[in-house]
C-alpha atoms as one frame of an Amber mdcrd trajectory, in Angstrom:
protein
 -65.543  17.128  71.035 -67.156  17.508  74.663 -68.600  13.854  75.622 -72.046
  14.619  76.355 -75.150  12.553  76.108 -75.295  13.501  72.168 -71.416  12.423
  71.176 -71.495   9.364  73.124 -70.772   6.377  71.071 -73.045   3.717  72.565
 -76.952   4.710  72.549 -77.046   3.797  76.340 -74.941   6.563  77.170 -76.495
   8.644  74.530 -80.022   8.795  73.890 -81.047   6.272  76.449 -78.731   7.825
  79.412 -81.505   9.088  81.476 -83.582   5.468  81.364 -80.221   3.979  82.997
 -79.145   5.621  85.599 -79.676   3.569  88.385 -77.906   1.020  86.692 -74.812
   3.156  85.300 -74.317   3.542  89.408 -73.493   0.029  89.715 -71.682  -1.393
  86.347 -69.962   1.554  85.193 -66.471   1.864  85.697 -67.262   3.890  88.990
 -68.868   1.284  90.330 -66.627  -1.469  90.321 -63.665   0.941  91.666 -65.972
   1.565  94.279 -66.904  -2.413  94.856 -62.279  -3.091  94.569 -62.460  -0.689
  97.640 -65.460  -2.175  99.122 -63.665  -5.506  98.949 -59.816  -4.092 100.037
 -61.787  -3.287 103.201 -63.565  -5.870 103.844 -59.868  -7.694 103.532 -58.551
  -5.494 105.716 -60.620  -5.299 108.500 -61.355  -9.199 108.463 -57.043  -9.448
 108.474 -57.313  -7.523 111.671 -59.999  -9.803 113.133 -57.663 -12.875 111.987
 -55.369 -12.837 115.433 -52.200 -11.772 114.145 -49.789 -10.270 116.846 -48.646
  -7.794 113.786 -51.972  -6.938 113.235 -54.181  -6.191 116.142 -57.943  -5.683
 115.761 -58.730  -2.406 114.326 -60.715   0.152 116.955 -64.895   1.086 116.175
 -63.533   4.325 114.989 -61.224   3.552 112.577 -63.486   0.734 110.863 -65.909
   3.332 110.242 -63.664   5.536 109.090 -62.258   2.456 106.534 -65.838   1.844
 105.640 -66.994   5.602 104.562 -63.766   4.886 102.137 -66.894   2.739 100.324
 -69.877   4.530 101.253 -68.471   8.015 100.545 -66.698   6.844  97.253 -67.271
   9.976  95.474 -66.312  10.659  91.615 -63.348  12.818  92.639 -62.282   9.263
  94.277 -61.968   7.442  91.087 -61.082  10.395  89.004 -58.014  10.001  91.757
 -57.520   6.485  91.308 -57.794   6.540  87.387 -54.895   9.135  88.222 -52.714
   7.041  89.454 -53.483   4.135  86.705 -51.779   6.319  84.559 -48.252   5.803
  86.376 -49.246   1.904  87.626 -50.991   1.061  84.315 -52.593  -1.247  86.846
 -56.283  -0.857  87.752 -56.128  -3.185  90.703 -52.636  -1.739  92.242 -54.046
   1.801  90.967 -56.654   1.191  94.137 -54.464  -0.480  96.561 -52.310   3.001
  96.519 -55.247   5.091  96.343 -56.302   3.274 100.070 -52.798   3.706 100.975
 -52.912   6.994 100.495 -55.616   7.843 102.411 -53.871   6.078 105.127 -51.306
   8.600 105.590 -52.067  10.457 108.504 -53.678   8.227 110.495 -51.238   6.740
 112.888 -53.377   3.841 114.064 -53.414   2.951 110.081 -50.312   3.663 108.866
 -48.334   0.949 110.485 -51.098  -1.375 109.082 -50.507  -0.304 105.439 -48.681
  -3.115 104.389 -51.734  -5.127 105.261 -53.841  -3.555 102.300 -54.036  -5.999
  99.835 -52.184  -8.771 101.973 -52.068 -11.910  99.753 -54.329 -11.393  97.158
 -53.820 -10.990  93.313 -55.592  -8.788  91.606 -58.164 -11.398  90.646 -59.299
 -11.488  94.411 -60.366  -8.157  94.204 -61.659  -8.362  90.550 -63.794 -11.164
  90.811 -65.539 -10.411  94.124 -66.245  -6.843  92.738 -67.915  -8.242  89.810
 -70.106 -10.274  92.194 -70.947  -7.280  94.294 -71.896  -5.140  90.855 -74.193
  -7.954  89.699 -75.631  -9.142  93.205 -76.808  -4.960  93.186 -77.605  -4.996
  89.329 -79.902  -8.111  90.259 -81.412  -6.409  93.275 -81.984  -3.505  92.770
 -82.326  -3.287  88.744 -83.282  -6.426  87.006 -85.297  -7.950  89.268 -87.691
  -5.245  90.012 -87.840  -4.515  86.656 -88.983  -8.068  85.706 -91.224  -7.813
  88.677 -92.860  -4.647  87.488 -93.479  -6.735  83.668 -94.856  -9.432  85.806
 -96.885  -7.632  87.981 -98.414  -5.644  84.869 -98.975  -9.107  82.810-101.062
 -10.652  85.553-102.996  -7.666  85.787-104.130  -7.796  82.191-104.504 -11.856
  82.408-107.243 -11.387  85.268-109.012  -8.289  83.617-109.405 -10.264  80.028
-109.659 -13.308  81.949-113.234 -14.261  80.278-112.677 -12.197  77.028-112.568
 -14.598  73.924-110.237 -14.219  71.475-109.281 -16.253  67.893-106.471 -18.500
  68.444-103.860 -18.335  65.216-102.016 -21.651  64.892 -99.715 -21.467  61.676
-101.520 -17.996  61.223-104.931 -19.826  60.507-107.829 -19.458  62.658-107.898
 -21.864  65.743-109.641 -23.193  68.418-110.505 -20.137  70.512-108.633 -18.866
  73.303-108.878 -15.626  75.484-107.063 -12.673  75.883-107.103 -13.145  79.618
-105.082 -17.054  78.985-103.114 -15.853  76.086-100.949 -13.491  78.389-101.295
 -15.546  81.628 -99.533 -18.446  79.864 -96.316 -15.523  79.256 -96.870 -14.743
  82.950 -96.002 -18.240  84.319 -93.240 -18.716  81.807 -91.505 -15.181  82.751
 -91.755 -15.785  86.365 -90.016 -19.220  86.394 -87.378 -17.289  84.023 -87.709
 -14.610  87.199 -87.095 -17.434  89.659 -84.192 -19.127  87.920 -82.299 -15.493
  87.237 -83.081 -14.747  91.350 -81.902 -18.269  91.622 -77.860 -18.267  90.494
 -75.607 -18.787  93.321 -73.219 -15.488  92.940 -69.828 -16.617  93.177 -66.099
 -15.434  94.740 -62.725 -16.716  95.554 -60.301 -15.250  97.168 -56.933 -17.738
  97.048 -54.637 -15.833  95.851 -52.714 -15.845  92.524 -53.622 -19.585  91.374
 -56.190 -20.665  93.800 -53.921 -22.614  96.885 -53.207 -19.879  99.204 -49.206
 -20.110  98.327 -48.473 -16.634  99.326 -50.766 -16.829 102.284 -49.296 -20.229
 103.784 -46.113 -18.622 103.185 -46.958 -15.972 105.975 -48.531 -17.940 108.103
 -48.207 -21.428 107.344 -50.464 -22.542 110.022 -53.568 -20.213 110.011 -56.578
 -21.794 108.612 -56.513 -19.084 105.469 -59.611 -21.435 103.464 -61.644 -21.046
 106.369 -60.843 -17.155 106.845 -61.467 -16.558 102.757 -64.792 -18.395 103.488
 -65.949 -15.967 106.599 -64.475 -12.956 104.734 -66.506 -14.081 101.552 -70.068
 -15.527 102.619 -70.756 -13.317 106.026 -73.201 -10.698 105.422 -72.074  -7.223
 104.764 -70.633  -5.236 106.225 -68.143  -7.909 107.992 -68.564 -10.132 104.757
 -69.214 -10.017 101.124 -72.651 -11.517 101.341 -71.570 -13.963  98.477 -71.018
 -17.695  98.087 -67.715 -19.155  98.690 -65.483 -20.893  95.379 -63.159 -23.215
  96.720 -61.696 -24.552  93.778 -60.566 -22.061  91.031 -57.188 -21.172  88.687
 -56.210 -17.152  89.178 -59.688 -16.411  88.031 -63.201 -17.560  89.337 -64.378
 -19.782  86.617 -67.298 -17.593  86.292 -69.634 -20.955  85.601 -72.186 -19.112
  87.506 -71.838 -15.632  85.819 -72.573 -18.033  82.489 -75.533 -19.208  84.432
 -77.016 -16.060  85.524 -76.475 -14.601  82.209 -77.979 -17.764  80.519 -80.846
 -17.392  83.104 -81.841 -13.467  81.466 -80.753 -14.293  78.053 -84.389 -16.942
  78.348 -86.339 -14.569  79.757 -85.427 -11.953  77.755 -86.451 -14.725  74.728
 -89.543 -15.143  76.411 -90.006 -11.611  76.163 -89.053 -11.127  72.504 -91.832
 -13.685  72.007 -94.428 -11.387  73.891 -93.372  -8.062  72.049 -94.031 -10.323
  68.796 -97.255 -11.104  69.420 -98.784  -8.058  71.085 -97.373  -6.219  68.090
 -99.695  -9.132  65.643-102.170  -8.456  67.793-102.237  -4.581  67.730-101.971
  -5.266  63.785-105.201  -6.903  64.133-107.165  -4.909  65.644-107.554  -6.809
  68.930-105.653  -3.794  70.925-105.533   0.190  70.367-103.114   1.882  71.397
-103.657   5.068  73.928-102.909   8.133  72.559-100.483  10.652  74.241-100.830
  14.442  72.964 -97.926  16.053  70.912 -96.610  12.016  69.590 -96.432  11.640
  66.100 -96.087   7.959  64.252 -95.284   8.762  61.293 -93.592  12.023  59.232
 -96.067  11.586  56.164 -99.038   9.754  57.574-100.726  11.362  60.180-103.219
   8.824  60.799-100.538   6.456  62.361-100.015   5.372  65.810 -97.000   2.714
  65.785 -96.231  -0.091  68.326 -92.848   1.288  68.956 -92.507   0.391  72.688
 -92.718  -3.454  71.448 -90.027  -2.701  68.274 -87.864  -1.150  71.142 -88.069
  -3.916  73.363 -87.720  -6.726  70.064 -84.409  -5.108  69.373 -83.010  -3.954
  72.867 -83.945  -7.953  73.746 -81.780  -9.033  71.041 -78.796  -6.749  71.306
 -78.821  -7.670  75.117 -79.251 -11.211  74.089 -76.535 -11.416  71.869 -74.209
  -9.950  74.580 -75.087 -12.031  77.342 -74.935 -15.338  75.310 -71.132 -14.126
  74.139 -70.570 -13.577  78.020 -71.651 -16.748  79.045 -70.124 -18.450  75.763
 -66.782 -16.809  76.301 -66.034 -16.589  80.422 -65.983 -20.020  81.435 -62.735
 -20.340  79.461 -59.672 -19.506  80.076 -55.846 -20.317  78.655 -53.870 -22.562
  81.701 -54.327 -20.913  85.035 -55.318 -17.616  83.483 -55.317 -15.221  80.123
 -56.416 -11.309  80.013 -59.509 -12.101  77.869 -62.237 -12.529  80.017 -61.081
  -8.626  81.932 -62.117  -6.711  78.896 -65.143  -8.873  77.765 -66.302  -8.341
  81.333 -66.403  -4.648  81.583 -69.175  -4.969  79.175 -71.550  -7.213  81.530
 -73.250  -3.110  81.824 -74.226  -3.215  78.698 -75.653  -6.345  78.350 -77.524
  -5.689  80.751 -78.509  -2.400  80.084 -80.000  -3.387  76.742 -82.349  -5.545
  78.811 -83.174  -3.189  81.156 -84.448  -0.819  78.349 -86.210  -3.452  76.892
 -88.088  -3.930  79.772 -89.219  -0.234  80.222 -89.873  -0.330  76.865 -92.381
  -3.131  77.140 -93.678  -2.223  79.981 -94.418   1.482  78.555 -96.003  -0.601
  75.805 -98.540  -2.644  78.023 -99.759   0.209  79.931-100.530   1.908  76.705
-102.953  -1.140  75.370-106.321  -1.089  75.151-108.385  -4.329  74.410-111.060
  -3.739  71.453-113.928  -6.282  72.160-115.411  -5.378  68.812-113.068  -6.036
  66.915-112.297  -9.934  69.024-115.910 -10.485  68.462-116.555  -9.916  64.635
-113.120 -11.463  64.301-114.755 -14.907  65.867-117.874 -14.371  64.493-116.534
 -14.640  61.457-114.921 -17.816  61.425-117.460 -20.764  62.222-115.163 -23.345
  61.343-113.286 -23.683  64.383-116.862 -25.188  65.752-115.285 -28.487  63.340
-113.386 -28.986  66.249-116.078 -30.132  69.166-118.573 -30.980  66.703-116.424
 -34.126  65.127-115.160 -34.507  68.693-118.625 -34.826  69.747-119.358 -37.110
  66.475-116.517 -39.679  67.431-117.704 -39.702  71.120-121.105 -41.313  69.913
-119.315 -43.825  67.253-120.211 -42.002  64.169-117.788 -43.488  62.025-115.657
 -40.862  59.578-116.350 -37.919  61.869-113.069 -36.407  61.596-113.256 -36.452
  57.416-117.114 -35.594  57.124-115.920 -32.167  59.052-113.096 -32.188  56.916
-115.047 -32.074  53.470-117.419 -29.793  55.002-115.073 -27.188  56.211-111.834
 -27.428  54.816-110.594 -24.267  52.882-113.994 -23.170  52.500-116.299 -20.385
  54.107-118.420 -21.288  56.845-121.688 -19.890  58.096-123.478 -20.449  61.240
-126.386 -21.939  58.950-124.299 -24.662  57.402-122.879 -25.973  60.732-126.411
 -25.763  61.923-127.803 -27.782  59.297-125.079 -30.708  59.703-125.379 -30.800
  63.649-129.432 -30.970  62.703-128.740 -34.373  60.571-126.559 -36.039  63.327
-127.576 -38.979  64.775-126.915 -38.216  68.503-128.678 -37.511  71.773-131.590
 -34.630  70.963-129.476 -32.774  74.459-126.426 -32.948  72.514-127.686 -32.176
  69.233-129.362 -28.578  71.116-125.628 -28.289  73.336-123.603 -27.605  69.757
-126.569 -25.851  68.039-126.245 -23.261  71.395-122.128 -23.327  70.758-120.995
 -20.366  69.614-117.316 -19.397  68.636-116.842 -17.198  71.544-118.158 -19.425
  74.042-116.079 -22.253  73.025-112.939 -21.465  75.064-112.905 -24.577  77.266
-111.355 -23.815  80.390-109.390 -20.804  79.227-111.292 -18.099  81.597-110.179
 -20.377  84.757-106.697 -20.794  84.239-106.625 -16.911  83.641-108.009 -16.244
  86.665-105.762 -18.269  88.888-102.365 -17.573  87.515
């Protein structure tokens, strides 16, 4: 069977390929060969900088030439590379060769070839490659994304900042809210998730086989190698990595900080799982309709419906991704002695993870731009339940030393139906200030929202 879009065997590949291609470019397979080379050079280059009478400092010419190796990696490249796996059965020395290779021919190169992959194991390359895939997966992916979700939720907060709504605690009628507070308070919470996922330190060593520079020392037992790992690691690309430095590690980074990152997205994504919940209640409710788009059906039997899919997408995308990135973070911060081959394959699925999450949040965000508040509905909903006016009325009561206020509301509301005229009758026999008495006859449901409209408006 031809692998197209249809036989692929994980949706994201399948169904959802389109929706991920921007990410497929950076953690797919493709893009970490193309991140190994981007770090071989960087190596390589930086060895020539390092003052080594056997290596002299590469001409302006030639480190272009090295770095359109990266910036021209083309799929013929690692179609070329995967090649030569087949002989090495070595993805790491699979790429060394491949630069090798493409040495041949150039004279000021080829007596430098022994210089490729100077020092390192294969877990210098490996884990400063992952670090480059999910520094651009953050920047140019997640982030933006989350951004976007942001951006969108404090958009709606400020519209509906003054529109009241029923609060639900335990699913019973509540104190009233609005709709404008009800998503700001999801907007602060997802942007400190934002800040901590921007936030995570993204970490690489690059000490050779078990993190003390033997092989290096061995060379050249008096070069400063720490201090030329550091420079090659933490200066801004192109000279550097643009990453922070590990100084301690075994033959693999500990990847702590990939647990942390992928800690950091698993709680916003759980944030966001929260907010896909409770938009889809509220769409059940009545409170939002749903825009129509010509030609969609909901349902193969009913023709009347219009389903909340965009927020069932997101609920389950959010949880496969969550599930992933909680068995990356779980699993990668151990490993057996000074290394095992466990975390390698786990690894190559930190795509997918994140992929799940990144359809989750087009999902959701296709979702919110397809809402549309229903003020009818929020108002007969409120109008209809005058016993959350217990609330300020026994407050009220206790505030003037009427003793029992809490129970009299109590008896008088309690599992029972409430009407405007009741409540208006009690607050009528209350011994209290004639101004008071006339500020809770004026109360209404919908105006009693305290200082929801405010902190709306000014998140």
């Amino acid at each position: 069977m031809t692998l197209t879009t249809l036989s692929a065997l994980s949706p994201l590949d399948g169904r959802y390929a389109a929706k991920l291609a921007a990410l497929r470019l950076i953690m797919s397979e493709h893009g970490y060969m193309q991140r190994r080379v981007q770090v071989e050079v960087t190596w390589l280059i930086a060895l020539s900088d390092a003052g080594f009478t056997q290596f002299q400092p590469l001409p302006g010419d030639t480190r272009a030439w090295l770095r359109s190796l990266v910036n021209q990696f083309s799929e013929a490249d690692g179609l070329a590379i995967k090649d030569i796996e087949k002989t090495t059965n070595h993805d790491v020395k699979a790429v060394e060769y491949w630069i090798r290779q493409r040495l041949e021919g150039r004279a000021e190169l080829q007596a430098a070839a022994e210089f490729v992959h100077f020092a390192c194991t294969s877990e210098d390359i490996n884990n400063t490659s992952h670090a480059l895939q999910l520094k651009a997966a953050r920047e140019a992916v997640l982030l933006p994304a989350l951004d976007a979700v942001i951006a969108h939720l404090r958009g709606l907060a400020h519209a509906h900042a003054a529109v009241p709504m029923m609060s639900r605690t335990h699913g019973q009628t509540a104190s009233p809210t609005t709709v404008g507070k009800e998503i700001a308070n999801v907007t602060v919470r997802l942007a400190r998730a934002r800040s901590a996922i921007a936030g995570v330190p993204l970490m690489a060593k690059m000490n050779g086989a078990v993190g003390n520079y033997n092989a290096h020392l061995a060379a050249w037992p008096d070069f400063d190698w720490e201090v030329f790992a550091r420079r090659v690691v933490e200066s801004p690309e192109p000279k550097g990595l643009g990453l922070t430095f590990q100084p301690y590690s075994i033959q693999i980074e500990p990847h702590d900080y990939m647990a942390e990152l992928f800690d950091a997205v698993a709680r916003a994504n759980t944030i966001l799982i929260d907010l896909a919940r409770d938009l889809w209640g509220y769409i059940s409710l009545g409170y939002f309709r749903q825009k129509l788009k010509a030609g969609e059906i909901g349902s193969s039997t009913m023709p009347h419906k219009v389903n909340p899919i965009d927020f069932e997408n997101a609920e389950g995308n959010l949880g496969l991704a969550n599930a992933l990135l909680r068995h990356l973070a779980e699993k990668l911060p151990i490993s057996r002695w000074q290394r095992d081959l466990t975390d390698s394959t786990v690894l190559r699925n930190m795509g997918v993870a994140l992929g799940y999450a990144t359809l989750a949040y087009q999902s959701l965000l296709a979702g919110l731009n397809k809402l549309e508040i229903d003020r009818a509905c929020l108002a007969a909903d409120l109008d209809a339940a005058w016993e959350v006016l217990a609330e300020p009325i026994q407050t009220v009561m206790r505030r003037y030393g009427i003793p029992g206020a809490y129970e009299k509301l109590k008896a008088a509301t309690r599992g029972q139906a409430v009407t405007r005229e009741a409540l208006h009758a009690l607050i009528a026999a209350l011994d209290i200030p004639a101004d008071e008495k006339n500020r809770l006859l004026a109360l209404t449901p919908a105006a009693y929202i305290g200082k929801a409209a405010e902190l709306a408006g000014r998140v």
